[in-house]
C-alpha positions in Angstrom: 0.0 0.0 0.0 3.2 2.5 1.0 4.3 1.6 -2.3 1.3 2.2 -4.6 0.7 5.7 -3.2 4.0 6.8 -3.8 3.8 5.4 -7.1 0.7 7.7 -7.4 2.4 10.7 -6.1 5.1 10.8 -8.2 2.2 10.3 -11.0 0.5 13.1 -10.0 3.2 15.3 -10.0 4.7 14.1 -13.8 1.0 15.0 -15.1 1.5 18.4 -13.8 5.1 18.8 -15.3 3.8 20.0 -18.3 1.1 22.5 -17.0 4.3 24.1 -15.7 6.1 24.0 -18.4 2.8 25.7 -20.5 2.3 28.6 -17.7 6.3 29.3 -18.2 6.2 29.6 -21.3 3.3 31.8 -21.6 5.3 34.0 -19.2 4.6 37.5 -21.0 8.0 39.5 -22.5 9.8 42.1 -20.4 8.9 45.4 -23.0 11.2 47.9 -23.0 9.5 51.5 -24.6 12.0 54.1 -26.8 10.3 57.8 -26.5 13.0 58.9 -28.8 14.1 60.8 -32.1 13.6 59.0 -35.0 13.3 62.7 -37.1 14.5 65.7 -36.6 18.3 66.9 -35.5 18.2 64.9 -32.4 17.8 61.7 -34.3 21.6 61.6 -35.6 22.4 61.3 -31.8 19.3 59.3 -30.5 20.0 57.0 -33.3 23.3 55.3 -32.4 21.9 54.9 -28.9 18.9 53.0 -30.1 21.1 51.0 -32.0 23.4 49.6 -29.5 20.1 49.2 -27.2 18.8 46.9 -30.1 22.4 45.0 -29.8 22.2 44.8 -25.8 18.5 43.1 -26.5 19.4 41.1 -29.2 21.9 39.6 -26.9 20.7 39.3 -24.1 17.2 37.0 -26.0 20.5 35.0 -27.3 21.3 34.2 -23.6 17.8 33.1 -22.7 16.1 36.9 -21.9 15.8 38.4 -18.3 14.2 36.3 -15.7 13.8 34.0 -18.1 11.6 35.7 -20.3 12.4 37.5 -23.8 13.0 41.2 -24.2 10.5 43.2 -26.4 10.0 46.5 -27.5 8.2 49.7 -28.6 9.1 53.3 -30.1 7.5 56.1 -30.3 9.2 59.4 -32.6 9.2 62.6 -30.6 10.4 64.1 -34.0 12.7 66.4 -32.2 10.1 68.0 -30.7 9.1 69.0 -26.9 5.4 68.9 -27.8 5.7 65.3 -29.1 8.3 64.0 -26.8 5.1 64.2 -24.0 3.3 61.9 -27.0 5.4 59.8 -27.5 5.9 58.8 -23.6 2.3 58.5 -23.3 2.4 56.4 -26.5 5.0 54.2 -24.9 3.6 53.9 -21.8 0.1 53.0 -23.1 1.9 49.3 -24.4 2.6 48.7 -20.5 6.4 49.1 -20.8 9.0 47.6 -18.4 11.4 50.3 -18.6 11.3 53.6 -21.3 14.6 54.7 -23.0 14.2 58.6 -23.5 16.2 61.1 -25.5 19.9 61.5 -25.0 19.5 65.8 -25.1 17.6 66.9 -21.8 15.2 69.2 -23.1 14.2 66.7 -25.8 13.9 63.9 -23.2 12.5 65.2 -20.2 9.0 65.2 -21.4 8.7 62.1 -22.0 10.5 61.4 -18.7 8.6 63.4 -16.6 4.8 61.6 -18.4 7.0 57.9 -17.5 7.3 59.0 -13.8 3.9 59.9 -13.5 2.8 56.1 -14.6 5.6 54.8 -11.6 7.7 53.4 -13.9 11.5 53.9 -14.7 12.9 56.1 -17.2 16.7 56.9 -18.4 18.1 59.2 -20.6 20.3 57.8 -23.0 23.0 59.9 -22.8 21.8 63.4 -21.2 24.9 65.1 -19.6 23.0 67.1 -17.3 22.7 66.6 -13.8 19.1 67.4 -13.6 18.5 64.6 -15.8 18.0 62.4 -12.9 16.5 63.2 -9.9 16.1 67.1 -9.6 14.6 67.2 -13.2 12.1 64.4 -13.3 11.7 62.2 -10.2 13.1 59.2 -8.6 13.4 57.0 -10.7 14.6 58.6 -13.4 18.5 58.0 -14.4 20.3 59.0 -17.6 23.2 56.9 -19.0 25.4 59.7 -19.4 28.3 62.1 -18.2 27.8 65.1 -16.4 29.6 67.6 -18.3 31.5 69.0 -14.8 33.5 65.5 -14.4 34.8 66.7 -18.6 36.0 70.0 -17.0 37.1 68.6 -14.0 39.2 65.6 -15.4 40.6 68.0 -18.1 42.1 70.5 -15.6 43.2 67.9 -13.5 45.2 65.5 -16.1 46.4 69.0 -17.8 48.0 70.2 -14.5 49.8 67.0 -13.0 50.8 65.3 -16.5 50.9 68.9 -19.1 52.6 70.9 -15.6 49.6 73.6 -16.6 49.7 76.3 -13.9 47.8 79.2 -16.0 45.1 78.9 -17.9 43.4 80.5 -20.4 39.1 79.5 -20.5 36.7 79.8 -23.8 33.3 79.6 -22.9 30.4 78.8 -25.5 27.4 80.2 -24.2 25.2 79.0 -26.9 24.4 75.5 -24.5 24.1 74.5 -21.1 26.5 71.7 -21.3 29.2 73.8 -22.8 28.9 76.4 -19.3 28.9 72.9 -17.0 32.2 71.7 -18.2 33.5 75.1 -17.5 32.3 75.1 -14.2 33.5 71.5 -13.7 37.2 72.7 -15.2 37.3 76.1 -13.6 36.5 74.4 -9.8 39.4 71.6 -10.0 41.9 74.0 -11.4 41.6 76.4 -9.0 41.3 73.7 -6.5 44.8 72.4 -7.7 46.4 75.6 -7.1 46.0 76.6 -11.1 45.2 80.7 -12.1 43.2 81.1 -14.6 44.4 84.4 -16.1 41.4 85.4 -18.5 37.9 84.0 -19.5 36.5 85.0 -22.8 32.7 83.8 -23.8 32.0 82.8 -27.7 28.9 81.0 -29.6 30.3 78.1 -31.7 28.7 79.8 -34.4 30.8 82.7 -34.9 32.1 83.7 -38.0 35.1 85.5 -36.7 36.0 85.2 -32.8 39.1 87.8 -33.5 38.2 89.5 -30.6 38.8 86.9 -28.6 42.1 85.1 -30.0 43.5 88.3 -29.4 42.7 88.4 -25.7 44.3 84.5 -25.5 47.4 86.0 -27.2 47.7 88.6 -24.9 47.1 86.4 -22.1 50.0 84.4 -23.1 52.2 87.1 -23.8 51.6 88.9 -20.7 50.1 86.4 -18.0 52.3 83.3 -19.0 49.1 81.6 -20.2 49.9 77.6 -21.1 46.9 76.0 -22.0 43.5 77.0 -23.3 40.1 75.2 -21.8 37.5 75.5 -24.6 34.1 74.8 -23.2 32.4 73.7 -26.5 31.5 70.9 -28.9 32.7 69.9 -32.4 30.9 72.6 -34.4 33.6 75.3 -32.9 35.9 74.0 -35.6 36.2 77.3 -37.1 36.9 78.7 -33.9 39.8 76.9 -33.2 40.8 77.4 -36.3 41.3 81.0 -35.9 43.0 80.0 -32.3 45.9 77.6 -34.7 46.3 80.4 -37.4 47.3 83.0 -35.0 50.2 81.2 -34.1 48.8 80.2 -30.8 50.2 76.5 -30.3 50.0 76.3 -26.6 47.9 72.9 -25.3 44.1 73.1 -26.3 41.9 71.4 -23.8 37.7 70.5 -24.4 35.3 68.4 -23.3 34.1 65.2 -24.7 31.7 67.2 -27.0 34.6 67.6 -29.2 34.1 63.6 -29.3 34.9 62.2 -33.1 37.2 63.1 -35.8 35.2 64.5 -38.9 35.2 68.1 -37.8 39.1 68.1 -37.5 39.2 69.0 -41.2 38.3 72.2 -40.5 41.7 72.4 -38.8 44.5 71.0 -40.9 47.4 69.4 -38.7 45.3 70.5 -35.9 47.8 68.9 -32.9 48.1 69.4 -29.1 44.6 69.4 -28.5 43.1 66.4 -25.2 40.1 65.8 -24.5 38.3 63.0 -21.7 35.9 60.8 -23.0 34.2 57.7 -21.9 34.8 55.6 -24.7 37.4 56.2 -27.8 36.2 54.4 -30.7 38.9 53.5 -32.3 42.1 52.2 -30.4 39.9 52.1 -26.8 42.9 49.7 -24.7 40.3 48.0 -23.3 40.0 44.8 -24.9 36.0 45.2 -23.7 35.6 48.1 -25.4 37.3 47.3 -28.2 34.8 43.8 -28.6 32.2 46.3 -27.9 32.8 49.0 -31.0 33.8 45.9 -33.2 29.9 44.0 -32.6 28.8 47.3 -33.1 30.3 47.3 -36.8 29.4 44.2 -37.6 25.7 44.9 -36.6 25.2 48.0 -38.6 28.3 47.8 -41.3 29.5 51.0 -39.6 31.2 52.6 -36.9 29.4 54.5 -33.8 29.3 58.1 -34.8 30.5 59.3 -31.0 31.1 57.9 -27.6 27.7 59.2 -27.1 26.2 56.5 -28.4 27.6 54.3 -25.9 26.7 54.8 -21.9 23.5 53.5 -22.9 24.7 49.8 -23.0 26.4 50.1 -19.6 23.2 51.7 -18.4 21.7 48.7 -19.5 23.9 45.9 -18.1 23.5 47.5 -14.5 19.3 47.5 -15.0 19.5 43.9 -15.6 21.7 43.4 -13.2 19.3 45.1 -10.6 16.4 43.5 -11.8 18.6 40.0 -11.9 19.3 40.7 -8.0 16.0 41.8 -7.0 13.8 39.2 -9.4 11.7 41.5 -10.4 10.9 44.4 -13.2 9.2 46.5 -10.3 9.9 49.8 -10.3 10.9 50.4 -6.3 12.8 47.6 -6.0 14.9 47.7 -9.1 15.6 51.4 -8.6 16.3 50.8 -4.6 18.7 47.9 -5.7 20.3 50.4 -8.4 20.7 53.4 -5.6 23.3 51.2 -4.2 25.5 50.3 -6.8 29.3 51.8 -6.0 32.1 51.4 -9.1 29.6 48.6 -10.2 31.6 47.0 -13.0 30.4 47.3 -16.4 31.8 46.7 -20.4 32.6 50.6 -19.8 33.6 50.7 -16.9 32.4 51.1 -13.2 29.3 53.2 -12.4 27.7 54.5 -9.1 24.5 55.7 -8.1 22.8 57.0 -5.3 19.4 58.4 -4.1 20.6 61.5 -4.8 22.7 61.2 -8.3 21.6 59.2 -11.3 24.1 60.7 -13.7 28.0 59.8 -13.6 30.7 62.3 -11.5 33.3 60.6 -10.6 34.1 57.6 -13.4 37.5 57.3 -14.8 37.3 58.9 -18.0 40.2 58.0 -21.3 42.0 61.3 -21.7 42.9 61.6 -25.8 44.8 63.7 -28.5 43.2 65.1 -31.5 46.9 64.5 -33.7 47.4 63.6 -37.5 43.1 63.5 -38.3 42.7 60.7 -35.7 42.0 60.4 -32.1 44.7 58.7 -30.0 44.4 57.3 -26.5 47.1 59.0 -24.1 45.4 58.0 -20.5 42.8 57.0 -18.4 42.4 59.2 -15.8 40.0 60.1 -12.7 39.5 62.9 -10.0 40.4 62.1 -6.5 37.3 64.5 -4.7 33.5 64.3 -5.2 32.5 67.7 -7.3 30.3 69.8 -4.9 26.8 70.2 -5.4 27.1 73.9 -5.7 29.5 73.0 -9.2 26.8 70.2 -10.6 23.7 72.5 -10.4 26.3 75.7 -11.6 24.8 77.6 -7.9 26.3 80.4 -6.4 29.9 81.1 -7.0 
């Protein structure tokens, strides 16, 4: 009698084997919603993102999904517009999304950001180098996969002084954007920090035709102050201003921000030489044979190379999430964000990350310091800051 109702229990529980089997396999898809640009000017910058979002799904479904379960998802155009970025998060979040991917630029993305915290769901900017993408500018959990543009400035002026010997310092400043002024502030507070002078600060608009005014102050700054280096807070359309900076005869070290990212504008400055930059990512010759992997799936994806290291931080961003929701066994919005609010130098293909309640942008990651020489871009460093920037130099308050 023992016997036969074992017999029968281990019968009973082989006919249910393949109920199981049915409910996990009906298990629905983890969706992951893009309120992006598809059109418009912000779609040449959105676009590599998506892309190497599509590559981090595509791979991940290889490996068996998330949880176990496959990784869809949805887009939505905002068309480069602020009107239709709030559409196209409502649009996304109307197919019951997991997770929405929102536009890389702040003021592009944070519509649709601000309509995805509203639902109680988590949003992240693909590459916004704002602080306020985050946090201060949209909610809890909101992140962005980016670089503030204060840790540009403040590696810049840091690598510049204790491997260039920069003790005076000359700073450019495009107004025309609000991540041009941050990597100023970022560059301005660790210099002086360090002991640097700056001896003269000059403002510009990338879109100058003639900056003469200025060149002339550097020159003089040079000549009289004992000026050695030049910070120019701008992105790659200031071409023609350095340009005009090269055919004075000013050859001192040129410094920038990772805006100047890419080598296609260099041929507005022939021989153009001396010039560093941080980035997070340098697409061709990265030393780290990660990266390098990385950049070459990328090509092989799309038959062509990422157009910037912007197009990157998204995948990282994405390798933590997972890893959070991995850890916590769960797409819920509280827990995975909790679970990601403690993440210190978390390791990632890019490099280690950190979050905290308070920050959901990157401020202190070692960033790869590079030379603009001979029309390419060539690795020199990696290099990080060894103090937290203050609040009062990520939300540009006070003095």
């Amino acid at each position: 009698m023992r016997n036969r109702g074992i017999k029968s229990f281990i019968l009973a529980v082989a006919a249910l084997i393949p109920f199981a089997g049915q409910a996990a396999a009906q298990e629905p898809p983890i969706k992951i919603g893009f309120a992006i640009a598809m059109s418009g000017r912000q779609a040449v910058t959105d676009g590599d993102g998506y892309r190497f979002a599509q590559l981090w799904i595509k791979q991940m479904n290889e490996k068996g999904g998330l949880l176990g379960r496959k990784i869809e998802f949805v887009t939505a155009d905002n068309k480069t517009d602020l009107a239709e970025s709030v559409k196209a998060g409502q649009q996304v979040i109307a197919e019951k999304p997991d997770l929405v991917l929102v536009s890389c630029d702040y003021d592009f993305g944070a519509p649709a950001a601000v309509q995805v915290q509203k639902a109680g769901l988590i949003s992240v900017f693909q590459c916004a180098v704002d602080p306020k993408a985050g946090v201060l500018g949209v909610g809890p959990n909101s992140f962005t996969a980016g670089i503030a543009s204060q840790l540009d400035g403040a590696v810049i002026a840091d690598w510049s002084m204790k491997e260039k010997g920069s003790k005076k310092a000359f700073v450019l400043e495009d107004v025309a954007g609000e991540a041009q002024k941050s990597a100023c502030a970022g560059y301005k507070w660790n210099y002086e920090r360090l002991g640097g002078e700056i001896v003269g600060w000059e403002q510009f608009r990338f879109d100058d035709a003639s900056i003469a005014s200025q060149v002339s102050q550097i020159a003089a700054a040079i000549r009289d102050n004992g000026a050695d280096s030049v910070m120019i807070c701008s992105h790659l359309g200031a071409g023609g201003a350095i340009r005009q900076i090269r055919a004075a005869g000013i050859d001192v070290t040129l410094l920038g921000p990772s805006m100047f990212d890419g080598v296609a504008w260099t041929t507005a400055v022939p021989g153009l030489t001396n010039f560093y930059i941080p980035t997070a990512v340098i697409i061709d010759g990265d030393a780290r044979p990660e990266v390098a992997a990385l950049t070459k799936e990328f090509k092989d994806a799309y038959n062509e190379a990422p157009s910037s290291m912007f197009a990157y931080p998204i995948y990282a961003w994405l390798e933590l999430w997972a890893k959070a929701v991995t850890e916590v066994g769960t797409t819920e919005t509280s827990a995975v964000v909790a679970k990601m609010n403690t993440f210190t130098n978390e390791p990632t293909t890019l490099g280690p990350r950190t979050f905290t309640p308070k920050l959901h942008i990157q401020t202190s990651m070692p960033m790869q310091v590079s030379e603009f020489t001979g029309g390419k871009q060539v690795f020199v460093k990696e290099w990080s800051i060894d103090q937290a920037i203050p609040d009062k130099v990520l939300y540009r308050v006070g003095n």
